[in-house]
N, C-alpha and C positions, 0 to 999 in steps of 0.2 A: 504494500500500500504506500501510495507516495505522499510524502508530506508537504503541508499546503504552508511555506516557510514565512508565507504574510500574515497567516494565520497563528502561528505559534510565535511569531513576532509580537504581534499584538496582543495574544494572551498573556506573556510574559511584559510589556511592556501595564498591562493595569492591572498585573500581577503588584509589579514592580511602584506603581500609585497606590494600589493599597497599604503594602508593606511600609512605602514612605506616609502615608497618612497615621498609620500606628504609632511609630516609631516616633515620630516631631509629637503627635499628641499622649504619648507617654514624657514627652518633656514640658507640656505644656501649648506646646507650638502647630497656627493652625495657620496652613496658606491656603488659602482663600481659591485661590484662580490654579490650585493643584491639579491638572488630570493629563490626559492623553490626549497629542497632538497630532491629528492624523495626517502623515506626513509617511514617506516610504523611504527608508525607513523611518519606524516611529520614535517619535519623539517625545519627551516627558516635559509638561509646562510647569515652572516653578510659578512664575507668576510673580505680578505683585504684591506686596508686602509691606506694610508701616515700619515707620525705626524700631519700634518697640519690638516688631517681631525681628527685622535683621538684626536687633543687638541679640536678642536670646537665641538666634543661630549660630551667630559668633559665640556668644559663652557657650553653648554646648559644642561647637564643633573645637576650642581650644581644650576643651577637658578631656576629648574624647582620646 
């Protein structure tokens, strides 16, 4: 059976938007304009974000 590679693209890309919605909101941390960019390949939107949320990116990505 052959594999459909847009397809497993994409499942793994809001695979990959859920996981980053967990993960920032076990910190606290919630971006707003987060999801899946349909784009070939796909692309993940971080989006915009207030200071408030990019400083507590910065403090959790320096601790990490």
């Amino acid at each position: 059976m052959a594999i459909d590679h847009n397809a497993e693209a994409d499942r793994q890309a809001r695979l990959t938007v859920d996981e980053l919605r967990i993960v920032l909101g076990s910190h606290g941390i919630k971006l707003p304009s987060l999801g899946r960019d349909f784009g070939d390949p796909p692309l993940i939107t971080l989006g915009n974000c207030n200071l408030a949320t990019a400083r507590a990116l910065v403090d959790v990505l320096r601790r990490a």
